[in-house]
KETI-597781 format. One record per residue: residue number from 1; residue in three letters; x, y, z of N, C-alpha, C in turn. Coordinates in pm, 1 decimal. Each point is the difference from the previous one (the first is absolute). Layout:
<recs>
n, res, n.u, n.v, n.w, ca.u, ca.v, ca.w, c.u, c.v, c.w
NUM, ALA, X, Y, Z, X, Y, Z, X, Y, Z
...
</recs>
This chain:
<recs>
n, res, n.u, n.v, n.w, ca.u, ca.v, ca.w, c.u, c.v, c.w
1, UNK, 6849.9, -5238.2, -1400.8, -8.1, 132.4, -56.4, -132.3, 17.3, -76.4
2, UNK, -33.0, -120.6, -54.0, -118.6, 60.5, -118.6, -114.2, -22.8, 158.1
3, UNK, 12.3, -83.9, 75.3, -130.1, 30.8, 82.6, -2.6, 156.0, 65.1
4, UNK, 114.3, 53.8, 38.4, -3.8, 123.4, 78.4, -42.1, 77.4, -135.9
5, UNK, 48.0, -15.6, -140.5, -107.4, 127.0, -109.4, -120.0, -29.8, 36.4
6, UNK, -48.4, -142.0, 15.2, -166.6, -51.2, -15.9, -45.9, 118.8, 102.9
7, UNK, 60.8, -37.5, 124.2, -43.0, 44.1, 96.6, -38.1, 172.9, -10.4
8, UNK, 133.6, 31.6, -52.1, -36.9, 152.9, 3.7, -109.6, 42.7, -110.3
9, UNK, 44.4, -68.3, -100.5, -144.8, 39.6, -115.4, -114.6, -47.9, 115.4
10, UNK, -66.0, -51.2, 34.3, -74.3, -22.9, 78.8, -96.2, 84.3, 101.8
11, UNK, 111.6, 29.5, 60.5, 22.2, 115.8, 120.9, -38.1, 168.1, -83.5
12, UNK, 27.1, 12.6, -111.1, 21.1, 112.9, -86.6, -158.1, -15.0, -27.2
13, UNK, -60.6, -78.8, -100.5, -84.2, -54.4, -0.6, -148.6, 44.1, 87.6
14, UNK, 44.0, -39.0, 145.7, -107.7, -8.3, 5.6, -22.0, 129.9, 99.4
15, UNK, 123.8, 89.9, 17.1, 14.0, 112.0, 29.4, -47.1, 109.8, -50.9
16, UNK, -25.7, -7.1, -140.9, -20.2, 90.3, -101.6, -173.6, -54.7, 1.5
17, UNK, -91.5, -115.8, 58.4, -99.7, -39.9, -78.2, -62.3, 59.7, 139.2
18, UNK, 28.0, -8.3, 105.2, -49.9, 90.0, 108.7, 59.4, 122.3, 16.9
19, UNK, 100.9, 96.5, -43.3, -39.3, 137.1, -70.2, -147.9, 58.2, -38.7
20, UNK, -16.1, -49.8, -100.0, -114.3, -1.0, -102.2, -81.6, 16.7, 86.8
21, UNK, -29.1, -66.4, 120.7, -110.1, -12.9, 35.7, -14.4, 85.5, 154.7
22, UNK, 152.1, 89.2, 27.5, -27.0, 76.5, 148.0, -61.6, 121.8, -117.9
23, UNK, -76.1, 89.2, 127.3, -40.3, 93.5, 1.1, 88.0, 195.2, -22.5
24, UNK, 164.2, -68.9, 58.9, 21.0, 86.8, 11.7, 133.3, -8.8, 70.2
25, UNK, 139.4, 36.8, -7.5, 130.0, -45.3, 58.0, -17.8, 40.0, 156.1
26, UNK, 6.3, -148.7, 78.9, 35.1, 6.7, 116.7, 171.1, 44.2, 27.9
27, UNK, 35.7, 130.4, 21.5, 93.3, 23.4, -41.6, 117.4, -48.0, 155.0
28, UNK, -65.7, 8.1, 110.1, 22.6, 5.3, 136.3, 20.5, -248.0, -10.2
29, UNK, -11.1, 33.7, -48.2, -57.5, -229.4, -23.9, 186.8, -6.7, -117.7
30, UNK, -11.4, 15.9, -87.7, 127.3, -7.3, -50.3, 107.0, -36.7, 39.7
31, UNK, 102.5, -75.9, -65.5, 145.9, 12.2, 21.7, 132.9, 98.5, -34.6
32, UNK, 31.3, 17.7, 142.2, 81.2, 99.6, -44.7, 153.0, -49.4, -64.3
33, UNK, 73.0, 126.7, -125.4, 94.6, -30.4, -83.4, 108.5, 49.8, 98.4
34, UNK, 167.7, -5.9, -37.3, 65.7, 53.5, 78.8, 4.2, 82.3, -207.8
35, UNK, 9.6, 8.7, -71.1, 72.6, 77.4, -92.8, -136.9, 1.6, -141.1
36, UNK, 29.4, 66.0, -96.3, -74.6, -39.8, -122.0, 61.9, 62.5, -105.5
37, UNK, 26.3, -84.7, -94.1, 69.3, -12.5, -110.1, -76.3, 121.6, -130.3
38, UNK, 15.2, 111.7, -16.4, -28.3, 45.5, -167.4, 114.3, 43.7, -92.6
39, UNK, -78.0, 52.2, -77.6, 56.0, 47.1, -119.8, 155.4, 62.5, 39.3
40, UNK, 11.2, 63.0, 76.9, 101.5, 98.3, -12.4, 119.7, -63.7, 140.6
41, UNK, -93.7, -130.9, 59.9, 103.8, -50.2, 86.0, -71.5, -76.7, 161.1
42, UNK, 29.8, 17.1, 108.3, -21.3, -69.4, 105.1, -18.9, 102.1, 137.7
43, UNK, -155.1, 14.7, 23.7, -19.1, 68.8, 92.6, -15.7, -42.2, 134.7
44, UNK, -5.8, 6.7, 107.0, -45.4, -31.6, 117.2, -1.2, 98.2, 127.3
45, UNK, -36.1, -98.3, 81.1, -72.1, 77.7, 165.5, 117.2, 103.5, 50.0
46, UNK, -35.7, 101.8, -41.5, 102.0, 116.5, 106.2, -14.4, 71.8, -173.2
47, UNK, 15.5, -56.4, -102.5, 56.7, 87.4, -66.2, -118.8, 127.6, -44.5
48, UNK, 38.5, 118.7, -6.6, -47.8, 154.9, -11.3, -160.8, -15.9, -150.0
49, UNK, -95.4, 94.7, -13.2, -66.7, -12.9, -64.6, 74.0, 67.7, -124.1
50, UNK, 96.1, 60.5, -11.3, 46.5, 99.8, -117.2, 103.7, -159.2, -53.5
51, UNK, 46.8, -60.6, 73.5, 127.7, -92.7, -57.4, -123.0, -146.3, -91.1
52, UNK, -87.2, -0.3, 99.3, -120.3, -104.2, -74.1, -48.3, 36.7, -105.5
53, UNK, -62.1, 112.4, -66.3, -29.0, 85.0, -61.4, 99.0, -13.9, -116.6
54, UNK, 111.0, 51.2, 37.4, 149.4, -23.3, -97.4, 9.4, -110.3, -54.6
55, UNK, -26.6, -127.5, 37.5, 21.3, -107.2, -63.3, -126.4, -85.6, -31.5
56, UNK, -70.5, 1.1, 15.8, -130.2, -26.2, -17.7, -99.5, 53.4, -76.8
57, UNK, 3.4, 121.4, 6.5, -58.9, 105.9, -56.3, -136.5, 59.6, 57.8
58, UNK, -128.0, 49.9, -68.9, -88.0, 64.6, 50.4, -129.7, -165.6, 24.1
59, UNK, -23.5, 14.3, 133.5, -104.9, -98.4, 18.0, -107.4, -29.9, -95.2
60, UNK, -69.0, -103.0, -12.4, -142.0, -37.2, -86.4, -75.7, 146.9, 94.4
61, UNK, -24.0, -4.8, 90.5, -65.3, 28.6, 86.7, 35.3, 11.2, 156.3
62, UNK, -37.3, 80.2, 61.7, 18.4, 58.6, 133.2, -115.6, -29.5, 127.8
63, UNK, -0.3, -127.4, 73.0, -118.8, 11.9, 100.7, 21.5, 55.6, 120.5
64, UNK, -64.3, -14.2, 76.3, -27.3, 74.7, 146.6, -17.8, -100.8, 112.2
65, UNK, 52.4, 12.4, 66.7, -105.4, -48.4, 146.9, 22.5, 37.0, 113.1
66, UNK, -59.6, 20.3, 114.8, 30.8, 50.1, 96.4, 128.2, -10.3, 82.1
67, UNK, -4.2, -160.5, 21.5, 139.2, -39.4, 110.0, 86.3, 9.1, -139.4
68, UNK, 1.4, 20.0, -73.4, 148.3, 28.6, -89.0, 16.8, 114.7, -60.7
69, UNK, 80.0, 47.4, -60.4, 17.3, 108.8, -63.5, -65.5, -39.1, -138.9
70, UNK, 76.6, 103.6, -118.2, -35.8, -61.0, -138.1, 28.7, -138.3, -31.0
71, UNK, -79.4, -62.0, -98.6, 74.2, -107.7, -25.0, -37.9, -28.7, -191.9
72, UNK, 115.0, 5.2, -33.2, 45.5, 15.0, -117.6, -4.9, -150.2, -94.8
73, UNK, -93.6, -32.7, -134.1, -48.9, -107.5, -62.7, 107.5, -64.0, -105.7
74, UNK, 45.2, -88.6, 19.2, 81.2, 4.4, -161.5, -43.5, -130.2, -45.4
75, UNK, 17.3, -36.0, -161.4, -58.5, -90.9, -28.2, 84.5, -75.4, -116.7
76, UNK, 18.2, -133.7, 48.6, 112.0, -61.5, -122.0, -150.2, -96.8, -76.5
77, UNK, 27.5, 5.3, -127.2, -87.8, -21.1, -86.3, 37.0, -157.0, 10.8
78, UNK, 117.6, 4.5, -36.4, 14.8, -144.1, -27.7, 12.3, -120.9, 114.7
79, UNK, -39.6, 24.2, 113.0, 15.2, -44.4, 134.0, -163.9, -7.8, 61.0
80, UNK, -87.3, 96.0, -70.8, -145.5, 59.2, 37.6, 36.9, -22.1, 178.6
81, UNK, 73.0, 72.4, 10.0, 16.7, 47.4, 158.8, -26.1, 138.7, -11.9
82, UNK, -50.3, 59.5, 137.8, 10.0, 147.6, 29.1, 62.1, 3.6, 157.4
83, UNK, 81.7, 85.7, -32.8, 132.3, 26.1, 107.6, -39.5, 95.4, 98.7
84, UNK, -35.2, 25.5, 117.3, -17.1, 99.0, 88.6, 97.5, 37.9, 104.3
85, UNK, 62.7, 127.9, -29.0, 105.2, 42.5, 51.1, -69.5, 129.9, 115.9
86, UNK, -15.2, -7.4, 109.4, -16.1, 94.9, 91.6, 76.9, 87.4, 66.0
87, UNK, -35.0, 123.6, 29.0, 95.8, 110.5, -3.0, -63.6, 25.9, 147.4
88, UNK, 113.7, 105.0, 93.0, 2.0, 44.6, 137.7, 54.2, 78.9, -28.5
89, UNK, -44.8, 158.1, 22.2, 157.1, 129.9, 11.8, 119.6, -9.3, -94.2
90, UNK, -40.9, -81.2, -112.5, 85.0, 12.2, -101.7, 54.4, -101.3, 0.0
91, UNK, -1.9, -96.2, 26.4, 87.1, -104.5, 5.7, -85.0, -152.8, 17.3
92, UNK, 46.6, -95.3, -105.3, -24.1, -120.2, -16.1, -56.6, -90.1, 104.6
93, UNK, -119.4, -32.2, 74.7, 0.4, -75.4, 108.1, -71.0, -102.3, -24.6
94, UNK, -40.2, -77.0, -85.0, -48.7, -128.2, -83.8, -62.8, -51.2, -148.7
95, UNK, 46.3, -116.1, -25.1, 7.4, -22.7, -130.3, -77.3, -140.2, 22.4
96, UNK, -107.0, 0.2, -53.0, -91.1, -149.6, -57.0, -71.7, 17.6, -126.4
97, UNK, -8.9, -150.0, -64.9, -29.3, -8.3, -120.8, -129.8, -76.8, -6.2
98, UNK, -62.0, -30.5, -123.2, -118.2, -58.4, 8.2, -57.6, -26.1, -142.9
99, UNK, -17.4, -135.0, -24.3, -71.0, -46.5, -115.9, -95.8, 102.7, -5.9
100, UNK, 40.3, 94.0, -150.2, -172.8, 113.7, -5.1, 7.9, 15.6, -193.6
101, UNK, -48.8, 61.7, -35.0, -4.2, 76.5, -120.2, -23.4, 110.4, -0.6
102, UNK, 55.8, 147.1, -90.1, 25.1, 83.2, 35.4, -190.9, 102.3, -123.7
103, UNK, -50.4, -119.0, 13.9, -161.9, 28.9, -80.2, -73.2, -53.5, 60.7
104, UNK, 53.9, -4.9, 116.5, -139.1, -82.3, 144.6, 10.0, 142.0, 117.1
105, UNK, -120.8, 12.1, -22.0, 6.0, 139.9, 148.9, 8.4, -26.1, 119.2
106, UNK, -13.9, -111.8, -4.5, -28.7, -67.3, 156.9, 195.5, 2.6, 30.7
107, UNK, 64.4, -17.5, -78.6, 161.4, -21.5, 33.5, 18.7, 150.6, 49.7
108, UNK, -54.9, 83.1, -18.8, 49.4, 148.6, 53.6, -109.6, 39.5, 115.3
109, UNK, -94.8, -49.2, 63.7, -49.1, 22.1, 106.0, 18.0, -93.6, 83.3
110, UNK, 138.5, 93.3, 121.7, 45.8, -40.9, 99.7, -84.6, -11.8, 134.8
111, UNK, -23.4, -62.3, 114.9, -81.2, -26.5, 50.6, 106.5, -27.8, 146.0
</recs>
């Protein structure tokens, strides 16, 4: 057990130390979530932009990109993750996360 923490501190580590150093979220390169956990409860793939919204609340921020619809920023402080939830016709069609800080610009230019 304490090697699999090593491991993940590790992994966390050195995830966050090459952050720092992309240019800009390869957002299409990511892993995709099946769900994501906030404030107000547990969202995922299918579910509506008004029900995400409801429990989550109003995004950091709102990006764009072509092959996707909106895609909506949220940011847990204490995790220094930023959550990218992408929208289609109203409705939920992917969720990936990513070692960022929400005072780095480079975490909000999607690519």
């Amino acid at each position: 057990m304490i090697r699999n923490m090593l491991y993940l501190g590790v992994t966390l580590a050195l995830l966050m130390a090459f952050a720092g150093k992309s240019h800009s979220i390869d957002f299409r390169s990511l892993a995709d979530q099946s769900s994501y956990r906030c404030s107000g409860g547990v969202v995922a793939v299918g579910d509506s932009d008004r029900d995400v919204r409801a429990k989550c609340g109003d995004p950091l921020e709102i990006g764009r990109r072509q092959d996707f619809g909106p895609i909506w920023i949220y940011y847990h402080e204490q995790a220094t993750f930023m959550y990218y939830l992408a929208f289609l016709n109203g409705k939920l069609q992917r969720i990936v996360g990513a070692p960022c800080s929400a005072d780095d610009p480079e975490c909000f230019d999607l690519r």
